[in-house]
Backbone of each chain as ProteinMPNN parsed JSONL, in Angstrom:
{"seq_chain_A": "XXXXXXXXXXXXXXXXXXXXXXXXXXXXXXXXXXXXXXXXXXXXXXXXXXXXXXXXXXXXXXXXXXXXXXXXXXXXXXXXXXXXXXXXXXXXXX", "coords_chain_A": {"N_chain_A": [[-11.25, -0.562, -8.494], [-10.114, -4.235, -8.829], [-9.06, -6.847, -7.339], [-8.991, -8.911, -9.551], [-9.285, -7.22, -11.947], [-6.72, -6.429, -11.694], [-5.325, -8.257, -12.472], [-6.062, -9.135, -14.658], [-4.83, -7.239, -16.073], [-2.132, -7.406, -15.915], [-2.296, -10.113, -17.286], [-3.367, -9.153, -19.75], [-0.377, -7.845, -20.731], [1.582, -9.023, -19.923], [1.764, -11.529, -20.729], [1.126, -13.591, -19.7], [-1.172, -16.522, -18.752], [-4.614, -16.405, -18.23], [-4.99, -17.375, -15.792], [-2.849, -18.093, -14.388], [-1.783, -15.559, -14.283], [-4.332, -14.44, -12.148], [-3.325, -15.969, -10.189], [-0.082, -15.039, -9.866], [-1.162, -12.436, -9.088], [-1.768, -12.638, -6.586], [-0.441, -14.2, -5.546], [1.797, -12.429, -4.821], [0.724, -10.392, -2.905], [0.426, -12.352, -0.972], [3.033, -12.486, -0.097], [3.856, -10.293, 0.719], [2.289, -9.707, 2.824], [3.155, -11.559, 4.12], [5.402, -11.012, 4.882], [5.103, -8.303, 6.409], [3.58, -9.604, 8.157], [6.061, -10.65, 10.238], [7.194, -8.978, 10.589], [8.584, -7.174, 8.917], [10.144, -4.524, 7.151], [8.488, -3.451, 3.996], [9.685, -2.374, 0.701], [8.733, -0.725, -1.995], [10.261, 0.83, -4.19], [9.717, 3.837, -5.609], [6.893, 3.489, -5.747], [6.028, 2.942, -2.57], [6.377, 2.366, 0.649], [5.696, 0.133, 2.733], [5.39, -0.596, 6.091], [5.837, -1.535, 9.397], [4.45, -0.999, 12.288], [5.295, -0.542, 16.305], [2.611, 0.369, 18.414], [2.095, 1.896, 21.189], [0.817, 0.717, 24.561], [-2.147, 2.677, 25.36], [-4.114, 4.801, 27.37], [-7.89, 5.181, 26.157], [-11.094, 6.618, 25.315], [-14.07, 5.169, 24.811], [-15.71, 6.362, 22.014], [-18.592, 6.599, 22.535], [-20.192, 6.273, 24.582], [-18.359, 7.566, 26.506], [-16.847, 6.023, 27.754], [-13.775, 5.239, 29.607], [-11.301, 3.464, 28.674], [-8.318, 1.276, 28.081], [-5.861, 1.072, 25.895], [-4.508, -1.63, 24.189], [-1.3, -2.395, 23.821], [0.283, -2.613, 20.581], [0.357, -3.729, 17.142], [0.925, -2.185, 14.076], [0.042, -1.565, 10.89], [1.498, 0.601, 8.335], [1.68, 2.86, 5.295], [3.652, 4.77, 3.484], [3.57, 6.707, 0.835], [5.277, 7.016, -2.147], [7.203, 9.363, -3.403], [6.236, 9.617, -6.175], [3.883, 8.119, -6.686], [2.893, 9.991, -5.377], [2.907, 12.21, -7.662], [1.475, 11.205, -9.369], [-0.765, 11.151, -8.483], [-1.534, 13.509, -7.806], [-1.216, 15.013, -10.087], [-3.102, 14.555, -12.551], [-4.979, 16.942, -12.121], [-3.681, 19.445, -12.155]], "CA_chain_A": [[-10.458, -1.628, -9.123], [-10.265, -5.425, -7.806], [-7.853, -7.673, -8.17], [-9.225, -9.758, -10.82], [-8.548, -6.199, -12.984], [-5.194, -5.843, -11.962], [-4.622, -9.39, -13.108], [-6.209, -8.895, -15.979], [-4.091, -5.984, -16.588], [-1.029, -8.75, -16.262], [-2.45, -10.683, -18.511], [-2.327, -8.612, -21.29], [0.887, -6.525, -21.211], [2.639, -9.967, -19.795], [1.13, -12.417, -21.414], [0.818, -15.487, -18.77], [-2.662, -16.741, -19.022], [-5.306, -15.637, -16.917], [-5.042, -18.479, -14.408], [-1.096, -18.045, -13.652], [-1.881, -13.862, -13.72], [-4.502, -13.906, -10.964], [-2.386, -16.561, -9.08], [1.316, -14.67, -9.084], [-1.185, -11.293, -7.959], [-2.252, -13.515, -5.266], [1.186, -14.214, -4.727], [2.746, -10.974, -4.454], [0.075, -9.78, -2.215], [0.575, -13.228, 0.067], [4.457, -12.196, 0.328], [4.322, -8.885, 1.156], [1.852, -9.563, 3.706], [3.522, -12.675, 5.308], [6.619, -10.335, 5.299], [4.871, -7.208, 7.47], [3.288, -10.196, 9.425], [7.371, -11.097, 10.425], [7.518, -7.38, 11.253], [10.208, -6.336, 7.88], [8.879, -3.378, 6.202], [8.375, -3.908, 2.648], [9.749, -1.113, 0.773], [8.665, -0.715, -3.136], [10.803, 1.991, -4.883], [8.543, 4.507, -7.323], [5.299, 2.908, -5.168], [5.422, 3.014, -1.454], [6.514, 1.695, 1.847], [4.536, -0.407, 4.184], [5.497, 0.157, 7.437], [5.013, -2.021, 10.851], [4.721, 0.4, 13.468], [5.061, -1.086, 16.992], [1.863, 1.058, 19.137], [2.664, 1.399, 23.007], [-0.479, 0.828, 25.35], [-2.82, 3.786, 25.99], [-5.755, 4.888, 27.748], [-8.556, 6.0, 25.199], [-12.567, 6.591, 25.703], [-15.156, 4.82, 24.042], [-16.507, 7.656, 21.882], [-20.178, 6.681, 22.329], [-20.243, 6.279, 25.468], [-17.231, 8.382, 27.148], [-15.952, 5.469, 29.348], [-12.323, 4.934, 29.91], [-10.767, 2.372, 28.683], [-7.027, 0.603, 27.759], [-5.987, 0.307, 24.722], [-3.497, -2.355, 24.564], [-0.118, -2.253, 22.869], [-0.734, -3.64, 19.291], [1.187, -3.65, 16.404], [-0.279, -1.912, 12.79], [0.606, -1.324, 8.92], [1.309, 2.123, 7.857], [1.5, 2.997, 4.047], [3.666, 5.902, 2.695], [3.128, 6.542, -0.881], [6.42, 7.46, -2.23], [7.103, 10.888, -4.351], [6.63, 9.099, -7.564], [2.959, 7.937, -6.62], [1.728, 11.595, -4.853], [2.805, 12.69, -8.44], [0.955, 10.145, -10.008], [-2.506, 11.06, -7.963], [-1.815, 14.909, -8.079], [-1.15, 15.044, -11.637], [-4.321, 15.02, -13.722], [-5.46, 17.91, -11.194], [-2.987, 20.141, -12.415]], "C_chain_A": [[-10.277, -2.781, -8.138], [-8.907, -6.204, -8.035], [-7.553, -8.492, -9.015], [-9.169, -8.609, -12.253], [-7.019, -6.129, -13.042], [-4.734, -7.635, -12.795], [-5.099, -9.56, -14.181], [-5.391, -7.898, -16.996], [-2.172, -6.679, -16.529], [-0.936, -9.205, -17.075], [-2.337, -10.665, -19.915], [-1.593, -7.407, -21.31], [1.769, -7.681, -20.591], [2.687, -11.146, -20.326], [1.221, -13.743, -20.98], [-0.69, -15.488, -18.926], [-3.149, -15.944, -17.868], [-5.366, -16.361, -15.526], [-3.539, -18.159, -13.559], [-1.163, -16.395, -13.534], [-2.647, -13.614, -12.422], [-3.653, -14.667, -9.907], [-1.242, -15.953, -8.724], [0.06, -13.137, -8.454], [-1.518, -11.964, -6.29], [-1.073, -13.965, -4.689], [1.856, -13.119, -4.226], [1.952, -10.449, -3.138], [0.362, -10.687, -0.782], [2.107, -12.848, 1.003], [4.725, -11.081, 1.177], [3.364, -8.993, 2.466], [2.651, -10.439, 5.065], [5.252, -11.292, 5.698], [6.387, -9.475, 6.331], [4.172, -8.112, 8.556], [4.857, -10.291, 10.798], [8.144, -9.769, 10.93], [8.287, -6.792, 10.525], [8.951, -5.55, 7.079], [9.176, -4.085, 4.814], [8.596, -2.539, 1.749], [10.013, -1.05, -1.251], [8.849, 0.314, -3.564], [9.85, 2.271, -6.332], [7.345, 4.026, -6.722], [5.371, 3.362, -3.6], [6.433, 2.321, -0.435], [5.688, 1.32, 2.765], [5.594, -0.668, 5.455], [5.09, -0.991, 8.355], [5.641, -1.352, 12.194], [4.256, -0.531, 15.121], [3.812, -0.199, 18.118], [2.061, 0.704, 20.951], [0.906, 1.313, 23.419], [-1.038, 2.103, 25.404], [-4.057, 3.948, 26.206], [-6.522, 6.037, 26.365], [-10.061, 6.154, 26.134], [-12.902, 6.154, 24.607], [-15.867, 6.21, 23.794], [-18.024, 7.638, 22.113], [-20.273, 6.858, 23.775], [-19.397, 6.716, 26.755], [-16.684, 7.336, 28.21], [-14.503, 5.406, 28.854], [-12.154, 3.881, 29.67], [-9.408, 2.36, 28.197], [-6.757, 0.478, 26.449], [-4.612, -0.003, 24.512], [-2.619, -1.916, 23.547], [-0.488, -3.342, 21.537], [0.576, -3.036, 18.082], [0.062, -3.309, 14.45], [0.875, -1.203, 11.185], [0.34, 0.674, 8.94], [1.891, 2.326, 6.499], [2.381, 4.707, 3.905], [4.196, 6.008, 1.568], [4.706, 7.463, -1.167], [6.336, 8.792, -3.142], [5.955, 11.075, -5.579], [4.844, 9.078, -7.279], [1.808, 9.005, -6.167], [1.771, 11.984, -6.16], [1.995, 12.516, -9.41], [-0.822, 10.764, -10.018], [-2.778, 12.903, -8.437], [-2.304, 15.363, -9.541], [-2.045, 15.827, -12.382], [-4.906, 16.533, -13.326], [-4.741, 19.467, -11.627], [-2.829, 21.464, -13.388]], "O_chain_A": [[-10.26, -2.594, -6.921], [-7.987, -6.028, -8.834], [-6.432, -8.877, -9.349], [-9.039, -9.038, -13.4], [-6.284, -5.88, -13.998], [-3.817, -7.829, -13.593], [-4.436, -10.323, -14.885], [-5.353, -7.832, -18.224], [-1.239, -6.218, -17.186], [0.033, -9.123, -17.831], [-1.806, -11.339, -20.797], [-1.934, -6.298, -21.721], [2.956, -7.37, -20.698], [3.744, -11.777, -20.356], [1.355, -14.765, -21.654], [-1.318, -14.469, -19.211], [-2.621, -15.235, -17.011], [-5.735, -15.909, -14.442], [-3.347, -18.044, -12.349], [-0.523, -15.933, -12.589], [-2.15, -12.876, -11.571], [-3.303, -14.103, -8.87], [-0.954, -16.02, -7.529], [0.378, -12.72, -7.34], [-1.389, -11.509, -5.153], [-0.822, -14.067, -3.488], [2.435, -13.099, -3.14], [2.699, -10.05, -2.245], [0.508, -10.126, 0.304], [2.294, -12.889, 2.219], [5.556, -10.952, 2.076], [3.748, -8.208, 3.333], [2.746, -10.216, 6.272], [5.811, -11.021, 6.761], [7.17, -9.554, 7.278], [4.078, -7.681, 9.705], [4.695, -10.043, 11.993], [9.246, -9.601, 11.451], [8.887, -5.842, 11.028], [7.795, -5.703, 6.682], [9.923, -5.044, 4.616], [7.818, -1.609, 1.961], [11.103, -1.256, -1.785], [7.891, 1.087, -3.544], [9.48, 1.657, -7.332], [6.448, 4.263, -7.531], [4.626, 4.316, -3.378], [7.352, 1.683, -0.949], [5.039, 2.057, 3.507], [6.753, -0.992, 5.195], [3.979, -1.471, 8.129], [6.717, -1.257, 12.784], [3.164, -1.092, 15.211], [4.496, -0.093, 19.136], [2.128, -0.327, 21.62], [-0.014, 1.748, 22.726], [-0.115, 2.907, 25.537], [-4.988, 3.474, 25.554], [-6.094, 7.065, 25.839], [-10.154, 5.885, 27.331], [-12.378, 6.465, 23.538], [-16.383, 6.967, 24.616], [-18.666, 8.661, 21.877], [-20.513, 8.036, 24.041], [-19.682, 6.302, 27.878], [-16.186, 7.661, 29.288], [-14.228, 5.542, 27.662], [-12.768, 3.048, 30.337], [-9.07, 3.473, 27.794], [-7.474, -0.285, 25.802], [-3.686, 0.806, 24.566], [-2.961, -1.229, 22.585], [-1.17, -4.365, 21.474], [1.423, -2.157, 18.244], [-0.901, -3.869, 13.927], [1.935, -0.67, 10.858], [-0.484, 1.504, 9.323], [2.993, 1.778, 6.529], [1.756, 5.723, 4.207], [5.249, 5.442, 1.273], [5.1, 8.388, -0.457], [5.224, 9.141, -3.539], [5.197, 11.997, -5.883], [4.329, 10.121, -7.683], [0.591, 9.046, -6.354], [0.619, 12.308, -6.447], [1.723, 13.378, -10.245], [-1.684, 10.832, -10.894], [-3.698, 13.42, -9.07], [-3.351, 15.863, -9.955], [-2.032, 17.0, -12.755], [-5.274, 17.26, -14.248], [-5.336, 20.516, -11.378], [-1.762, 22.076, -13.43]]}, "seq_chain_B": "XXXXXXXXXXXXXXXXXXXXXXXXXXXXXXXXXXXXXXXXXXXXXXXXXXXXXXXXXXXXXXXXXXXXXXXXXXXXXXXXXXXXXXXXXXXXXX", "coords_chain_B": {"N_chain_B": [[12.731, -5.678, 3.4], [13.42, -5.677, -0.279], [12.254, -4.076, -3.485], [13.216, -5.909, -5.465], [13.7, -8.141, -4.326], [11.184, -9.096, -3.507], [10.771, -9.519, -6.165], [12.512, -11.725, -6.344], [11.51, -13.671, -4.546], [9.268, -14.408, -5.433], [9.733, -15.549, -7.707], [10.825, -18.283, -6.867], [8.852, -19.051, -5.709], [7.207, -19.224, -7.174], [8.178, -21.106, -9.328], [7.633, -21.715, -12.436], [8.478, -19.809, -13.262], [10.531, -16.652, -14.927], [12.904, -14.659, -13.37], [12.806, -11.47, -14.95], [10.173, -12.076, -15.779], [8.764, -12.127, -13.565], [9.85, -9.871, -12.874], [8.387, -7.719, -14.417], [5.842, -8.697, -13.736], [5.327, -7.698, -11.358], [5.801, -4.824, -11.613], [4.004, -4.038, -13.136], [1.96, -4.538, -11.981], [2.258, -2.818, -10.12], [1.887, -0.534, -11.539], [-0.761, -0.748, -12.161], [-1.956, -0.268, -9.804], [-1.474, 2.774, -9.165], [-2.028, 4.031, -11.315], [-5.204, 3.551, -11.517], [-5.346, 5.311, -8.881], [-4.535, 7.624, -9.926], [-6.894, 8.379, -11.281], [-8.718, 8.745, -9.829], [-9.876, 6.214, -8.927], [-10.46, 4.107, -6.366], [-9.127, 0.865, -4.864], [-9.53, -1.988, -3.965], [-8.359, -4.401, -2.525], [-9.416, -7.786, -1.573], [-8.645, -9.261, 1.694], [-6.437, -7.989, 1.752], [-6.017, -5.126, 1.607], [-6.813, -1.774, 0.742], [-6.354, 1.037, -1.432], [-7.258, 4.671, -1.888], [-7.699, 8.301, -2.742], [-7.204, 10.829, -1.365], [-8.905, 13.904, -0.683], [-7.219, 17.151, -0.292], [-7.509, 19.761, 2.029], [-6.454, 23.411, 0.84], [-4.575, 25.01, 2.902], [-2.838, 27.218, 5.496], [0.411, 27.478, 5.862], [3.923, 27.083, 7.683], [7.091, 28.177, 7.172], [9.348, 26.354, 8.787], [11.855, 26.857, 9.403], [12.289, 29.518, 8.99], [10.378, 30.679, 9.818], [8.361, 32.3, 8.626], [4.804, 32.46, 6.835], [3.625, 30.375, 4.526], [1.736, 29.605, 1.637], [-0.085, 26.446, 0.913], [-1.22, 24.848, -1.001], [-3.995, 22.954, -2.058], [-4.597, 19.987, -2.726], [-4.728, 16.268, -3.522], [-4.103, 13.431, -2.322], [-2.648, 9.768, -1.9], [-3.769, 7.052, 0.266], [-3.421, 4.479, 2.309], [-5.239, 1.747, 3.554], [-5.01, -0.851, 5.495], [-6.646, -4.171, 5.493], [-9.122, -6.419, 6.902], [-7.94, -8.802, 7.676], [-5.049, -8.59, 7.113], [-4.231, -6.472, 9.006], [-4.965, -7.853, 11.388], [-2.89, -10.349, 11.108], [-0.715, -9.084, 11.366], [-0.67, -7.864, 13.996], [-1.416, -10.123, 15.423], [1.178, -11.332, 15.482], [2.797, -10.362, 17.399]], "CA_chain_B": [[12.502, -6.287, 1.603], [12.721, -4.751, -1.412], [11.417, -4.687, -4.476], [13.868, -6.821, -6.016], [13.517, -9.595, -3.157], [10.215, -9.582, -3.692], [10.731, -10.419, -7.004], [13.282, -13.255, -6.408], [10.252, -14.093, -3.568], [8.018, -14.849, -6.198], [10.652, -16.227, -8.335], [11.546, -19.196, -5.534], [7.508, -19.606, -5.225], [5.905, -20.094, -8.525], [9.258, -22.448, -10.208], [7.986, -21.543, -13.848], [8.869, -17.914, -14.299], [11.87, -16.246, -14.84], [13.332, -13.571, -12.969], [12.72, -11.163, -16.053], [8.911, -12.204, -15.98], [8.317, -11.662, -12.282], [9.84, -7.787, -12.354], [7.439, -6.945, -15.462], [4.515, -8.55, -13.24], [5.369, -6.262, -9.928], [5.843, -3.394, -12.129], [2.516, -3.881, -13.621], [0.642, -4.721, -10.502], [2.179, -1.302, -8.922], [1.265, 0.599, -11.937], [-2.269, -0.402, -12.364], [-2.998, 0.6, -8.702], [-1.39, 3.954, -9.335], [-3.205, 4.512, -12.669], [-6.148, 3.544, -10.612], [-5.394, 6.452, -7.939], [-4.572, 8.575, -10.767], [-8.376, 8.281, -12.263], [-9.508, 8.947, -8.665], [-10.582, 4.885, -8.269], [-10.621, 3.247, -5.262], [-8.688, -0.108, -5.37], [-9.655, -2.782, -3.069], [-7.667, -5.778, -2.505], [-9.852, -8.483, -0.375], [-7.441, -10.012, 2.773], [-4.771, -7.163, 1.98], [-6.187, -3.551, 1.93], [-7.829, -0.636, 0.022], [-5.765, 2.042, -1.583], [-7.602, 5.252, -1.929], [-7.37, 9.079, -2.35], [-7.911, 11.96, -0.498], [-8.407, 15.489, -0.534], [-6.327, 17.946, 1.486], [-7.84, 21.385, 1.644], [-5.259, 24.309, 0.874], [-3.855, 25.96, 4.287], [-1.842, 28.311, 5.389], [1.895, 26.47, 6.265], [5.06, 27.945, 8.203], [8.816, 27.55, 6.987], [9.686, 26.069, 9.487], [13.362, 27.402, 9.584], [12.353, 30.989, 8.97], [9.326, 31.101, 10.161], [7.82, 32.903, 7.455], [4.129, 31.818, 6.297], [3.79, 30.34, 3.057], [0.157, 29.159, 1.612], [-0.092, 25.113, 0.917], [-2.527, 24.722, -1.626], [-5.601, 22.059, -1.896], [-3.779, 18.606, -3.292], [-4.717, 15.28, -3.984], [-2.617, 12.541, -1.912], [-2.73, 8.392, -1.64], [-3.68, 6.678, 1.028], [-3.696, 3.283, 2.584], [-5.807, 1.011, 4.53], [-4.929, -2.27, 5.648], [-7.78, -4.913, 5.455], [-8.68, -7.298, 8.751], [-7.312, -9.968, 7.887], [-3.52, -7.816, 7.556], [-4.34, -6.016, 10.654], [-4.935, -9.176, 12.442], [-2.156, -11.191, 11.216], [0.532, -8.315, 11.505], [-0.889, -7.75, 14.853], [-1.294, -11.176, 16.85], [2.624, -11.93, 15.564], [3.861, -9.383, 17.627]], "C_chain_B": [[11.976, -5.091, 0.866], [11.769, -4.663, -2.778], [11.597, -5.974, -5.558], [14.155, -8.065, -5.287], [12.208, -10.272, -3.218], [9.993, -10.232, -5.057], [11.303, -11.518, -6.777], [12.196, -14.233, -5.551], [9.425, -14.797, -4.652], [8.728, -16.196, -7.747], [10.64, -17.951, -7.696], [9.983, -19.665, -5.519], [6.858, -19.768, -6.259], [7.27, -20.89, -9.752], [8.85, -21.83, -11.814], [8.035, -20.464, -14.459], [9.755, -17.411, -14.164], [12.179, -15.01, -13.948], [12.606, -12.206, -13.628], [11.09, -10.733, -16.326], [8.31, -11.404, -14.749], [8.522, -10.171, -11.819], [8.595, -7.49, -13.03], [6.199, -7.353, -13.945], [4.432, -7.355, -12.137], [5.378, -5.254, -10.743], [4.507, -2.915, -12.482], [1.301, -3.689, -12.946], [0.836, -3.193, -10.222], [2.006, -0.287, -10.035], [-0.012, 0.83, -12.464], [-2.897, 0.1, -11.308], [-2.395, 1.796, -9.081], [-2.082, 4.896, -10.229], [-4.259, 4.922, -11.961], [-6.282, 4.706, -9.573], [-5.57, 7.09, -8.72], [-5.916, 8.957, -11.402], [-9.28, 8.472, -11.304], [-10.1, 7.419, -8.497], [-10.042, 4.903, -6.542], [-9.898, 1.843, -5.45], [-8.523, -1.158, -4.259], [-9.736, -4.537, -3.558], [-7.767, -6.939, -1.308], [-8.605, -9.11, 0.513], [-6.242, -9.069, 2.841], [-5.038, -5.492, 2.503], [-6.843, -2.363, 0.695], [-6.734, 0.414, 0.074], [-6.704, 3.47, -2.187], [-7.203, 6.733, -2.214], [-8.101, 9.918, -1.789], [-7.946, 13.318, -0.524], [-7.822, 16.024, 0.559], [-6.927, 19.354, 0.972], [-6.453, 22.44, 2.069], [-4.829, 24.939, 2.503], [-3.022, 26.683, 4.455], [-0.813, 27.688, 6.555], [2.88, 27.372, 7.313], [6.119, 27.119, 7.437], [9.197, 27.678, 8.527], [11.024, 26.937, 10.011], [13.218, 28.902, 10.035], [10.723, 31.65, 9.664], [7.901, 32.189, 9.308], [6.076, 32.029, 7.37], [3.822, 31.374, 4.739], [2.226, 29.496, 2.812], [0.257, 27.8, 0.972], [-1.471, 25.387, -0.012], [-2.991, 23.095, -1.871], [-4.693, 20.939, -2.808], [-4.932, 17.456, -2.638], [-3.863, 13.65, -3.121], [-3.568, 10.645, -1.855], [-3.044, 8.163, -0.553], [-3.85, 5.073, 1.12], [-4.589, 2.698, 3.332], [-5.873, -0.117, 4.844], [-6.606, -2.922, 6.001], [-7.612, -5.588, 7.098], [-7.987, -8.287, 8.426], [-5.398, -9.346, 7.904], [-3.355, -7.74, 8.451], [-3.972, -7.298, 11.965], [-3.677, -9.902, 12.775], [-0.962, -10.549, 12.135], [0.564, -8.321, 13.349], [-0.687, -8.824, 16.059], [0.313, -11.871, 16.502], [3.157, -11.469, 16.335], [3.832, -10.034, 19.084]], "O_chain_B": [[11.105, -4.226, 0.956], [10.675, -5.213, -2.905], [10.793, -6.678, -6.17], [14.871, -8.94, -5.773], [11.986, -11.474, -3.074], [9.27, -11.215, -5.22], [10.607, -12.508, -7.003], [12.06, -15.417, -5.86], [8.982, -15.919, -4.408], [8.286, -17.165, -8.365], [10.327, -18.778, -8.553], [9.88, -20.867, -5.273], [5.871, -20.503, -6.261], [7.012, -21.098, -10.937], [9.83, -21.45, -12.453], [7.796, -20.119, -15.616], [10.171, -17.564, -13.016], [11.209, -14.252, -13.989], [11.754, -11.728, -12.88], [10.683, -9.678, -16.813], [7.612, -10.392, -14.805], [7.928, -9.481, -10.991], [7.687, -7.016, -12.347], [5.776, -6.441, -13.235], [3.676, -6.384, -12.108], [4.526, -4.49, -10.289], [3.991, -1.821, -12.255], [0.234, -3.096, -13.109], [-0.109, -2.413, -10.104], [1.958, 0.881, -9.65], [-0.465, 1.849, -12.985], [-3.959, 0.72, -11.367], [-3.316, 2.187, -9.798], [-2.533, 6.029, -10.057], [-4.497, 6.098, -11.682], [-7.44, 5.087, -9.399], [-6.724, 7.515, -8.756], [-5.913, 9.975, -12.095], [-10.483, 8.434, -11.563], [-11.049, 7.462, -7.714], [-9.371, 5.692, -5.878], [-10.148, 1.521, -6.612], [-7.453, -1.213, -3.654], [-10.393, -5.332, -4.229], [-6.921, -7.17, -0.444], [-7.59, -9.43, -0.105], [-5.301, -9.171, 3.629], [-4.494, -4.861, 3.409], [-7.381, -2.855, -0.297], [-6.197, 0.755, 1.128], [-6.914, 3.214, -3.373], [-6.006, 6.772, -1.931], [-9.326, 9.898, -1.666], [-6.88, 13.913, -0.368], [-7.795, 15.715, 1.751], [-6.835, 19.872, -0.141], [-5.72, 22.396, 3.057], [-5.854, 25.599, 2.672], [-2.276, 26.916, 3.504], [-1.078, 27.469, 7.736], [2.401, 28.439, 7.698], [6.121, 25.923, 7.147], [9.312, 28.676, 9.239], [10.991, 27.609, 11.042], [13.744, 29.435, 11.012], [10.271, 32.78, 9.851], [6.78, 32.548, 9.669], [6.089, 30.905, 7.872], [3.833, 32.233, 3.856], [1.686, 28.867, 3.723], [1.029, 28.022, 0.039], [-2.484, 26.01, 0.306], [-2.17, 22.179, -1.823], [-4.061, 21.469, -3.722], [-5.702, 17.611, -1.69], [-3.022, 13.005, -3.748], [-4.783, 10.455, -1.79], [-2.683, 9.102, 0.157], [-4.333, 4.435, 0.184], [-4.848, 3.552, 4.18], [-6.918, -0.666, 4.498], [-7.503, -2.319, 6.589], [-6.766, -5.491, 7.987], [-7.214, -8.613, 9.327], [-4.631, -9.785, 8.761], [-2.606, -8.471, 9.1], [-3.182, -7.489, 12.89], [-3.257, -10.148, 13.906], [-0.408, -11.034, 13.122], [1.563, -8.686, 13.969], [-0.131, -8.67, 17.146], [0.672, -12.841, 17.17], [4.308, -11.898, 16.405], [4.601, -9.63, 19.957]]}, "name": "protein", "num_of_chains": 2, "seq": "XXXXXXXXXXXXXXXXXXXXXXXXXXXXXXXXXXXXXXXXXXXXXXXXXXXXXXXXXXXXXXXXXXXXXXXXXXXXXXXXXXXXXXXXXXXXXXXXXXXXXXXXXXXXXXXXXXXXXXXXXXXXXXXXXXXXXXXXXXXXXXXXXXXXXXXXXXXXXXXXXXXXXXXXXXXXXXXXXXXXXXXXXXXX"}
């Protein structure tokens, strides 16, 4: 699925055209990102939490080539899928 | 931020939709990617990230408390993956 489905999938069950549907998904997606840029988690009840996890420095190896190297302190997105959404995926499986 | 900030977020940024309008769209957005998990897709969202699932093969668990073993069976779960351009941004703010 892309995001010209999900905004199609806006489109009809909200009924803004198709121009103002892919634009607010393009919005929502801009927000939530500029927000975990700003370092605030983003935290969608019944969907998920995104996460910005601060990573300390550490030494790793290049797996190809086993050298030693640094790997700097860095900052990264982490995703956990809330109850509602494991139930969602498990489900059909059942 | 929650989910209801993010609506007023989107509210404050596209002027011609109501409050009202902007929950239905978030609701919709977060239940076509879940559908989407649910059907086993893949759901990749260029500049933001790729939601996916995964198998977990069954294992054999501990209760923690009691120590007891108890058997974990073979599930289904969500996952995330931030795109580069996320990674990046989230990353060189810090």
């Amino acid at each position: 699925m892309t995001k010209a489905e999900i905004a199609q999938s806006v489109h009809d069950h909200v009924g803004l055209s198709k121009k103002e549907s892919g634009q607010i998904v393009e919005s929502v997606l801009d927000i939530i990102r500029q927000t975990l840029t700003n370092g605030e988690d983003v935290k969608l009840s019944g969907f998920g939490h995104f996460m910005v996890r601060a990573k300390h420095e550490r030494r790793g190896r290049n797996p190809k080539t086993g050298d030693e190297i640094t790997i700097s302190s860095r900052r990264v997105v982490t995703f956990r899928a809330s109850h509602l959404l494991k139930q969602k995926v498990i489900g059909g499986d059942e | 931020m929650t989910k209801s900030e993010l609506v007023d977020a989107i509210v404050s940024l596209e002027g011609q939709i109501t409050r009202r309008e902007a929950e239905v769209v978030v609701n919709n957005i977060l239940t076509a990617i879940g559908d989407a998990l649910g059907r086993g897709e893949r759901v990749e969202l260029r500049g933001f990230g790729s939601f996916y699932t995964k198998e977990r093969d069954a294992r054999v668990g501990r209760n923690p408390k009691t120590g007891a073993s108890v058997s974990v069976p073979a599930k289904i779960v969500p996952q995330f993956k931030p795109g580069k351009e996320l990674r990046d941004r989230v990353d060189s703010a810090s």
